[in-house]
C-alpha positions in Angstrom: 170.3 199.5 -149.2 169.3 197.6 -146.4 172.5 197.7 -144.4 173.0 201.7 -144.9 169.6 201.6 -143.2 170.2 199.7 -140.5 173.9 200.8 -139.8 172.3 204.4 -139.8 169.5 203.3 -137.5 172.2 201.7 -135.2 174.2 205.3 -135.3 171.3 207.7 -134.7 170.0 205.2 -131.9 173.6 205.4 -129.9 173.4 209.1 -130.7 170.9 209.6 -128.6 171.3 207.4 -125.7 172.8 210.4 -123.5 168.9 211.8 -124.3 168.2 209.4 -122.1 171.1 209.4 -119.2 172.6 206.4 -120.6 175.8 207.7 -121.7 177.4 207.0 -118.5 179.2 203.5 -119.1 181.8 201.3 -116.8 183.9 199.1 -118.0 182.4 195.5 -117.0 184.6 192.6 -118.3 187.7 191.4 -120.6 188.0 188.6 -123.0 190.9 187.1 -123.9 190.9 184.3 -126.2 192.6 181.9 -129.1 190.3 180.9 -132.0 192.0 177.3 -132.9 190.9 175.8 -136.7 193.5 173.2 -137.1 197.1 174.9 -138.3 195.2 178.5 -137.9 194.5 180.3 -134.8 193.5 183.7 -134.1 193.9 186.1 -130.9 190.6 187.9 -130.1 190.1 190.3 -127.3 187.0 191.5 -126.5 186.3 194.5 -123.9 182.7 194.8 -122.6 180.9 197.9 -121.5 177.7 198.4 -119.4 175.6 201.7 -119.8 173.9 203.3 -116.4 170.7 202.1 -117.6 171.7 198.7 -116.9 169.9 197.6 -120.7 172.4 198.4 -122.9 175.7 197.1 -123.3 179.2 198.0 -125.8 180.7 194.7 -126.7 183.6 195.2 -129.2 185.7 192.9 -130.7 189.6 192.8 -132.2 191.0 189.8 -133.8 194.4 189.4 -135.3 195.2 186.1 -137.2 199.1 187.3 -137.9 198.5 189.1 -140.9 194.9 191.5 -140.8 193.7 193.2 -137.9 189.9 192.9 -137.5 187.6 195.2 -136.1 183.8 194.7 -134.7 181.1 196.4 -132.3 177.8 194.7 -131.0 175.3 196.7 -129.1 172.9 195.0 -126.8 170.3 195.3 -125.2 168.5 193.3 -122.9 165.5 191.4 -124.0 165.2 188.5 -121.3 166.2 188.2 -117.9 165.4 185.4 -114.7 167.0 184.4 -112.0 169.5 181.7 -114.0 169.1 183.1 -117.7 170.1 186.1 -119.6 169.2 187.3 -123.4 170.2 190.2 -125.4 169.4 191.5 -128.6 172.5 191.9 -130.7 173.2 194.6 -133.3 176.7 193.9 -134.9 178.7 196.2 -137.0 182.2 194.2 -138.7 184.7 194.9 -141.0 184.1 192.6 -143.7 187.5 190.0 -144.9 190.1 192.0 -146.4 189.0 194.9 -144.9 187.1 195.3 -147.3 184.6 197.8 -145.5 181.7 197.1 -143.2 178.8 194.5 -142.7 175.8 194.5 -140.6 174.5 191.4 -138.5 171.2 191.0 -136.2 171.2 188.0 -133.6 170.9 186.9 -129.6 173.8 186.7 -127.3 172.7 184.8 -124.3 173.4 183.1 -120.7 172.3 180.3 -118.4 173.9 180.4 -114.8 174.2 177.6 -112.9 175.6 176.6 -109.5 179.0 177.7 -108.7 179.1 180.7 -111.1 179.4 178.7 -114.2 177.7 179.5 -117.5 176.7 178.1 -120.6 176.9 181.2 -123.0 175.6 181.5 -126.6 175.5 183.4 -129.7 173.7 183.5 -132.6 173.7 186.0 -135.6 172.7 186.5 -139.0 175.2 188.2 -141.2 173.7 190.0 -144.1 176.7 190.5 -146.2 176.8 187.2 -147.5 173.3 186.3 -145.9 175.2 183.4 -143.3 175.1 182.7 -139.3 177.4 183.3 -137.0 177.6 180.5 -134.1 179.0 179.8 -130.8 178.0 177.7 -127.8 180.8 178.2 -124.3 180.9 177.2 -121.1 182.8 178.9 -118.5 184.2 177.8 -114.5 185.7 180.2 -112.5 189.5 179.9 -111.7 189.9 182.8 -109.1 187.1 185.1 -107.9 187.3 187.7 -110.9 188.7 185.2 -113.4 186.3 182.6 -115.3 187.9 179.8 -117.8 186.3 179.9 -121.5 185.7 177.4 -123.9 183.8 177.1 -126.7 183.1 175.6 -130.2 181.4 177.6 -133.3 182.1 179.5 -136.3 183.2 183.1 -137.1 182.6 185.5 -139.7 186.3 186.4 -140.6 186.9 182.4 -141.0 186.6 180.6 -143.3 186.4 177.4 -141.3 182.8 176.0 -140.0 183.8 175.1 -137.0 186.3 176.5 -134.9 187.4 176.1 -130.8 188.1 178.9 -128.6 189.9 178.6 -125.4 190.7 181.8 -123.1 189.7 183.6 -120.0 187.2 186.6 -118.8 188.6 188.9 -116.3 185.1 190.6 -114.3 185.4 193.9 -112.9 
C-alpha cells in the first residue's frame, strides 16, 4: 500500500510542477557506462534533465544485460548545496527483475568537487520492494572539456551481484 502511495505522490507532485513554471527542462548530461560483475556486464545509459527552477532534476535510467531491457526514473531535488558539494533528494521509480512491474526507492544522490573539475559522486537508496540498498561510490576526471571519465564500485538493484564496477563516460552539455 505504501508504494501506490508514494508512486502516486511522486505522479501528482510532477503533475504540477508546470504550476509552478518548472516545466521548462534542458537537456544537461549523458551517461554512458558498462556495469562489469565478473563474466556479466550490463550497458546502462543514463540521460539527465534540469528543470528552469534549477531544484529539480529528471534522471532516467536504461540498462540492457543482453537479454531484458530495464527501465528507471529518479526525480531530484536539491537538498544541499556549497561551493565544493552537492546533495539531492532521490525519488526512484524501477521496473522490478523480470519486468515484473514497478518498485519504489527513496535515497541521496550526491557530489564533492574538487580541483580540476573532478568529483567524487555517490548514491544511496533504499528499495522498498524487497526492503534493500542500492550503493555506489565514483569518481570522475575530465578527458576533453565536455567529456569526464567515470568509475565506480557498488551494487544495483537489477543484479544480483553485491558488488559490481562501472567504467564509462559523461558527456556535459
Amino acid at each position: 500500500m505504501y508504494k501506490k502511495i508514494l508512486i502516486l505522490f511522486i505522479l501528482i507532485t510532477v503533475s504540477f510542477t508546470p504550476v509552478a513554471n518548472a516545466q521548462t527542462h534542458d537537456f544537461q548530461e549523458m551517461n554512458y557506462s558498462v556495469l562489469i560483475d565478473g563474466e556479466n556486464t550490463s550497458l546502462n545509459i543514463n540521460p539527465i534533465f534540469q528543470f528552469q527552477n534549477e531544484l529539480n532534476k529528471l534522471s532516467f535510467d536504461l540498462n540492457f544485460d543482453g537479454d531484458d531491457l530495464k527501465f528507471g526514473g529518479t526525480w531530484l531535488i536539491q537538498a544541499l548545496e556549497g561551493k565544493d558539494y552537492e546533495t539531492d533528494a532521490a525519488f526512484a521509480i524501477l521496473t522490478k527483475p523480470f519486468n515484473d512491474g514497478f518498485t519504489a526507492g527513496l535515497g541521496v544522490e550526491g557530489r564533492k568537487f574538487f580541483e580540476q573539475k573532478r568529483e567524487l559522486q555517490y548514491e544511496l537508496k533504499y528499495i522498498l520492494d524487497n526492503q534493500q540498498f542500492e550503493y555506489r561510490i565514483g569518481y570522475l576526471t575530465p578527458i576533453v572539456e565536455n567529456n569526464d571519465l567515470k568509475v565506480s564500485i557498488g551494487n544495483s538493484y537489477w543484479h544480483d551481484k553485491t558488488l559490481l564496477l562501472e567504467v564509462g563516460f559523461r558527456v556535459k552539455f
